[in-house]
N, C-alpha and C positions, 0 to 999 in steps of 0.2 A: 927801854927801862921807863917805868911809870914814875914819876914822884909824885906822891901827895899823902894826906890824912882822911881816915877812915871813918867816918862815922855811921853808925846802927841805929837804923831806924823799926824799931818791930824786930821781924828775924830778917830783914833785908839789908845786906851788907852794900850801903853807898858814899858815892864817893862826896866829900863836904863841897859845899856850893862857897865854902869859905876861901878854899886854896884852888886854884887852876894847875890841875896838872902837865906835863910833856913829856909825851912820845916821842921817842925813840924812832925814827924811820929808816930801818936798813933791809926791808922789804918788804913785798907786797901785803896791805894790813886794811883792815876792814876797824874803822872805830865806832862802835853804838854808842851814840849817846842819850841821854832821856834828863830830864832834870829829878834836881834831888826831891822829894816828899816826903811828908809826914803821917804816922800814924792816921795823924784826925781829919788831911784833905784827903787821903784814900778812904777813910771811912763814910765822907760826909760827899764824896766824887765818883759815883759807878765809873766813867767813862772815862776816868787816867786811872783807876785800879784793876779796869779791864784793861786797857793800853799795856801799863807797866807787866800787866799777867802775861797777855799774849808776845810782848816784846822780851822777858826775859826766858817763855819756853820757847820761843822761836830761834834765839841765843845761843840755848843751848844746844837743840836741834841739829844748829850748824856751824860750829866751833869746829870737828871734827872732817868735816866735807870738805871747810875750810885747806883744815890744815894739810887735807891729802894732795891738794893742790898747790900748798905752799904757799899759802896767806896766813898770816897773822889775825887774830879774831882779840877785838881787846873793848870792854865795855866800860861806859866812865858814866856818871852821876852829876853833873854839874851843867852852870850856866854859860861855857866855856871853856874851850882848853888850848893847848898849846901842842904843835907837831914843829920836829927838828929836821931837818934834811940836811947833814953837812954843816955846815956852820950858820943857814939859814934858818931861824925861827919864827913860826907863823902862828898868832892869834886866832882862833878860829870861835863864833859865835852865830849860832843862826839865826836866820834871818826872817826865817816864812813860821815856821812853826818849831819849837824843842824838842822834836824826838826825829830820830834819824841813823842816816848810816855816814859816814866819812870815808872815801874810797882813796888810799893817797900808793904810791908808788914810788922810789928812786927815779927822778926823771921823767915823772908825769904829772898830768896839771890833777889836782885833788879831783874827786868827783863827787858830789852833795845827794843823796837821796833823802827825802822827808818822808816823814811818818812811817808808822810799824809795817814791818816788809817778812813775810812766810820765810822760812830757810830754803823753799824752792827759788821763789825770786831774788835772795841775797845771792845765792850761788850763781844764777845765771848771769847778774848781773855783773856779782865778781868774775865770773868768765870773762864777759864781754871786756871789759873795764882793764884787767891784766894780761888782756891775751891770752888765760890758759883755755881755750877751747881747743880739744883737741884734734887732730886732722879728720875730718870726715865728722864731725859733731855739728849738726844744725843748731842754730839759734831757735827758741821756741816762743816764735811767736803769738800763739795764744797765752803763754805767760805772760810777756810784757804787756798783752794785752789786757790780760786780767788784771795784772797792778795797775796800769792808766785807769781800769774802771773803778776799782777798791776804791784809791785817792780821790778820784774826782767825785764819789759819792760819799765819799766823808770829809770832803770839804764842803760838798752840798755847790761843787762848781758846774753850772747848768751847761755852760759853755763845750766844757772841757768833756762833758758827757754828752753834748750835742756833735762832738766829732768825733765821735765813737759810735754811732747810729746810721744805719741804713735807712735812707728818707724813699717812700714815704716808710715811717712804721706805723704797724697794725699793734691797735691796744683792742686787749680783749678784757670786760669788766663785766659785775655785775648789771648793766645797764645795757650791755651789748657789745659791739666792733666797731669802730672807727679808726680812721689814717691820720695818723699828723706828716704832715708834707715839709715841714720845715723846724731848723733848730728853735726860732724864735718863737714857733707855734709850741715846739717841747717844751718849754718854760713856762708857755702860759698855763701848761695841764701837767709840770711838772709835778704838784704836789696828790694828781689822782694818778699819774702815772708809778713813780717811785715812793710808792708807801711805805713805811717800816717794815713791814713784812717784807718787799720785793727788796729794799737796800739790805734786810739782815741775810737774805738768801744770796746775794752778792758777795757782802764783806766777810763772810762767814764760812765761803764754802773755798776750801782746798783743791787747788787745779792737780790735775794727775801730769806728773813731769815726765811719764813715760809714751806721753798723748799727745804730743805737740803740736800736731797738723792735720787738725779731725776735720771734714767738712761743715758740720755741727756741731753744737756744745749749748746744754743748758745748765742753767742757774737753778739751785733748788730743784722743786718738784715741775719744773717746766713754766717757774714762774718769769724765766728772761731766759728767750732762744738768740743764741750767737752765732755767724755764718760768715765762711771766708767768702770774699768779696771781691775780687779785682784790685781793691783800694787796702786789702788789709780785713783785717776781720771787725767787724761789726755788729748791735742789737738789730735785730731785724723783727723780734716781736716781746710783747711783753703781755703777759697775764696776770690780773692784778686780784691778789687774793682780797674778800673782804669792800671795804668803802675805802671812799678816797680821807685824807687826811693835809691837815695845812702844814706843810712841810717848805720851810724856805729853801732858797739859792742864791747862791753868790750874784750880785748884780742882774741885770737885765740882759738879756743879749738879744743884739741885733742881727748876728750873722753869722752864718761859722763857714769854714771852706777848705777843701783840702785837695790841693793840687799835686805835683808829681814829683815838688820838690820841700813845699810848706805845709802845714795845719796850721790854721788861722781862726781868732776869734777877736770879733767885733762885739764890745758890750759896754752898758751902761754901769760904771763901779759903784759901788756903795757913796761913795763922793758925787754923782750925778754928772763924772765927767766920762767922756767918750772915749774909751780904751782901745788901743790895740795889740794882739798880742799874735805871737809867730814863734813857730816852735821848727826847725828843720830838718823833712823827714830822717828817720835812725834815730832822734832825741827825743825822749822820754818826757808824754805831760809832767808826770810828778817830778819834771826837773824847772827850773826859770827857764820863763821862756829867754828862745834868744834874741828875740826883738819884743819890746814891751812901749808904747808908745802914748802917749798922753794929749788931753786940748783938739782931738779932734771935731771934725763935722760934718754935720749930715744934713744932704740936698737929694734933691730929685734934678735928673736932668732926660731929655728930652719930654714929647707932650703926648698929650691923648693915651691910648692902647699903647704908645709907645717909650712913654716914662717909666723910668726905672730907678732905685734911689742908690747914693752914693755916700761914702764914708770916706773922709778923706785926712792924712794925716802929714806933720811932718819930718820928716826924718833928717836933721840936720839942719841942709841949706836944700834939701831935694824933700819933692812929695810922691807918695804912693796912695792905691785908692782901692779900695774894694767896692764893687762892684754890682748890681744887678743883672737880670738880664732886659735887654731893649729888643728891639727892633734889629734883626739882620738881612742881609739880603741872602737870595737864594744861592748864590756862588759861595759865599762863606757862612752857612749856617751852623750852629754852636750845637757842639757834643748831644745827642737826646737827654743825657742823665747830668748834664750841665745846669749852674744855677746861679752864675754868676762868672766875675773875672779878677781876678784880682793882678792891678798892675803895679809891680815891685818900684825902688825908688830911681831904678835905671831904666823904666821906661818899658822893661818885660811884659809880658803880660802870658796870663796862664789861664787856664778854664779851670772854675770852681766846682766840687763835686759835691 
């Protein structure tokens, strides 16, 4: 059962930023949340009066998909709210950005997804999330692939779209063809690479949920080709309508790497401090990562042809490092499509892809 008061904004029925309502948790439920607005910052705001457009048809899209499944679909207006479980009551206020999904269950840890999500990807995700998938139903990996890409280009997160790329990628432009061989080389042409045109042909285009597991798939009119990959599906080329344009990203990055059991990103934050972040494979970018690590540093170590730089951080009372590649010798030469190492805070170590 919902409590709270109601206030009407325009003809948009939302919920007051005044009162924090509570949910009711006696099964599987999906809660959207968006903050409240106003007439005059949707008027004077394209990009939350888009948001709030695409977030309330998407709503309603999938209230009904929901329910055949036996989830609860429940949309709220505010800066916060409140979920009951039993006699436990939990405050809930996000963290990363205000618009989102709440994925809660009898007996399961919540699940957070940020930013406006298609009623293809709510559903999949509520699969995933409550166990209804049902016997012989695959997961459809070019979905979740598609929302890692949506989010990380409307956060404008360089990183986070640096491991989601087949290196080297071919950029095709008015100017010609060239390779970028590395994530930290994408950032540096990130704003000729992903123009407005090539990110609205991304965040705008509707994956087919009856398609799951194509060997190809493009964006637009063939302006971003995607290809399964051994690692998972990946950009592998991009065609850039037009000229380039000054388009920021999130931090700087130094490194990205994705091994058999991590996706990792090395970068410089808006703070100028050395980030680490780690996400474990099956866990969704657009979720926190699960290692986030801060105060790192960066060296080079061995010499000549054979230096390679290092990123090192620490975790606790233990350090891990990411990695370069050096010098090996011939009896243990590192993977061809290898590009570093990264060694976890127990001393592991993994080959970078």
């Amino acid at each position: 059962m919902l409590a709270s008061a109601w206030l009407w904004v325009g003809t948009m029925c939302l919920l007051s930023a005044q009162n924090t309502p509570t949910f009711d948790i006696r099964r599987a439920t999906v809660i959207a949340f968006f903050p409240p607005v106003t007439d005059s910052k949707l008027a004077k705001d394209f990009d939350t009066n888009a948001a709030l457009d695409d977030f309330q048809f998407y709503a309603t899209q999938v209230k009904q998909p929901l329910e055949n499944i036996g989830v609860d679909f429940r949309e709220v207006y505010v800066h916060d709210f409140r979920v009951r479980l039993g006699k436990t009551v939990t405050t809930f206020r996000p963290v990363e950005v205000d618009v989102g999904y709440y994925f809660v269950a009898p007996g399961k840890k919540p699940r957070i997804e940020y930013g406006v999500m298609t009623d293809v990807d709510l559903l999949q995700v509520a699969k995933e999330y409550f166990g209804a998938v049902q016997k012989g139903e695959k997961t459809c990996n070019l979905a979740l692939f598609g929302r890692e890409l949506n989010a990380a280009m409307k956060e404008g997160d360089a990183g986070k779209v640096g491991l989601l790329v087949s290196y080297p990628l071919r950029v095709n432009d008015e100017r010609g063809s060239y390779y970028i061989k590395d994530a930290a080389s994408l950032q540096g042409r990130f704003a000729d690479i992903f123009t407005s045109a090539v990110r609205k042909a991304i965040t705008s285009q509707q994956l087919d949920p009856s398609n799951c597991d194509p060997t190809q798939f493009m964006y637009g009119d063939g302006d971003v080709w995607v290809t399964s990959t051994e690692h998972g599906y990946a950009i592998t080329a991009v065609n850039v309508p037009g000229g380039s344009e000054h388009t920021g990203a999130v931090g700087r990055v130094e490194f990205t790497c994705r091994t058999d059991s991590y996706r990792v990103i090395v970068d410089i934050g808006l703070d100028g401090e050395l980030r680490f972040r780690a996400w474990n494979v099956g866990h969704p970018l657009v979720q926190k990562p699960d290692t986030e690590l801060l105060h790192g540093k960066a060296g080079v170590e061995g010499t000549g042809s054979c230096s390679y730089r290092v990123w090192s951080f620490n975790d606790g009372d233990k350090r891990l490092s990411v990695e370069g590649l050096g010098c090996f010798s011939d009896r243990n030469p590192p993977p061809s499509a290898a590009t570093g190492q990264f060694v976890t805070a127990t001393g592991a170590t993994a080959w970078c892809f």
